[in-house]
N, C-alpha and C positions, 0 to 999 in steps of 0.2 A: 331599468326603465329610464329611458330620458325623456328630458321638457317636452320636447315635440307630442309624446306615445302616454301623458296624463291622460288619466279619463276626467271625462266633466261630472262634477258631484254637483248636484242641485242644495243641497245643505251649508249655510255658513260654516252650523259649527263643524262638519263634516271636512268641509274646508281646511279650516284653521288644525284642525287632526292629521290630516293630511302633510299639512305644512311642516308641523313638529317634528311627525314620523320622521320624514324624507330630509330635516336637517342633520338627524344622526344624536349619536349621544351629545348633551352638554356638557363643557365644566363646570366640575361643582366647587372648583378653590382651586386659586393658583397659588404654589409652595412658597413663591419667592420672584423678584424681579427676571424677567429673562427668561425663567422656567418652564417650560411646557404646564401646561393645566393639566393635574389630575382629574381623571377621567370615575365615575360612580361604578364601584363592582361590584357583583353581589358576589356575598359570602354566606355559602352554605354549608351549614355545619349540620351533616349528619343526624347524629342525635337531640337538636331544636328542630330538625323538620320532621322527624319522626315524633318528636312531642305536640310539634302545633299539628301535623294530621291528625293523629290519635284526640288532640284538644277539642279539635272541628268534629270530628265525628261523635264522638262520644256526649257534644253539643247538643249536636241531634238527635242521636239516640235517644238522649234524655227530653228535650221538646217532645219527641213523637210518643215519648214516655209517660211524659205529664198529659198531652192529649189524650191516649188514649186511657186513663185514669180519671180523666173528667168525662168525657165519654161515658164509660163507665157507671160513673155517678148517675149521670143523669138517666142511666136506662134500668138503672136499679130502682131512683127516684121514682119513675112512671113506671113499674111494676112490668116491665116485660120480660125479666128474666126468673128463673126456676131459682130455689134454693141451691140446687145440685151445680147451677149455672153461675148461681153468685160467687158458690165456695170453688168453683175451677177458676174462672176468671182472679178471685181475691190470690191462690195461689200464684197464677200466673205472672202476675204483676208482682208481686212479692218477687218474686225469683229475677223477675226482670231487672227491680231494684237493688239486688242482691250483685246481679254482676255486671249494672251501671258498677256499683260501687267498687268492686273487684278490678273492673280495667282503670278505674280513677286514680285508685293506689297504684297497679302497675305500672302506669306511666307517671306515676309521681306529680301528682294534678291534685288543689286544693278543692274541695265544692266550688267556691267563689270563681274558679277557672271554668267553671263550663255555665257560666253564665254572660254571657259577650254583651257588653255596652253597646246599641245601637243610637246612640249618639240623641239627637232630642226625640225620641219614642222611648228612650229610657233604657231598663236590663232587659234582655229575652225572656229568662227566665224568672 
């Protein structure tokens, strides 16, 4: 696409995005006088992106885990489930925490890893 064939963004910061994109990568350090500027690469190593997926996931598994374990509580709490209903669900959830805890180990993940800092709202979990 050249200068002329821009579309018009009504957004500053859309703009300014824009801008970034279209200048290409940056340098991030030049080696030495004269030198060409090293350019930013990614480096993917296999078995780290298979750890931070399985990290992420298993993240959630476990959020949607603890939901629905409160959940739970609370409809035990207000008396709308059967005895026969309590002890399916208490199995359930048992087993669920049973192979959270299985794929934690196999990917070699402490607890404290599937818990993600979200910065000033604090830990997720």
């Amino acid at each position: 696409m050249n200068q002329s064939e821009q579309i018009k963004v009504e957004s500053e910061a859309i703009n300014d995005f824009a801008r970034v994109m279209q200048a290409g990568p940056s340098p991030i350090s030049k080696s030495s006088e004269g030198d060409p500027p090293r350019r930013a690469r990614l480096n993917l190593d296999q078995n780290k992106v298979k750890n931070s997926l399985g990290q992420l996931v298993l993240t959630l598994v476990k959020l949607l885990h603890e939901l629905l374990e409160r959940q739970a509580v609370r409809r035990i709490d207000a008396g709308s489930l059967s005895d026969e209903e309590i002890e399916r669900l208490g199995v359930t959830l048992m087993r669920q925490t049973e192979e959270i805890e299985r794929l934690r180990k196999e990917f070699g993940l402490e607890e404290e890893d599937l818990n993600i800092d979200l910065g000033p709202l604090g830990k997720l979990l």
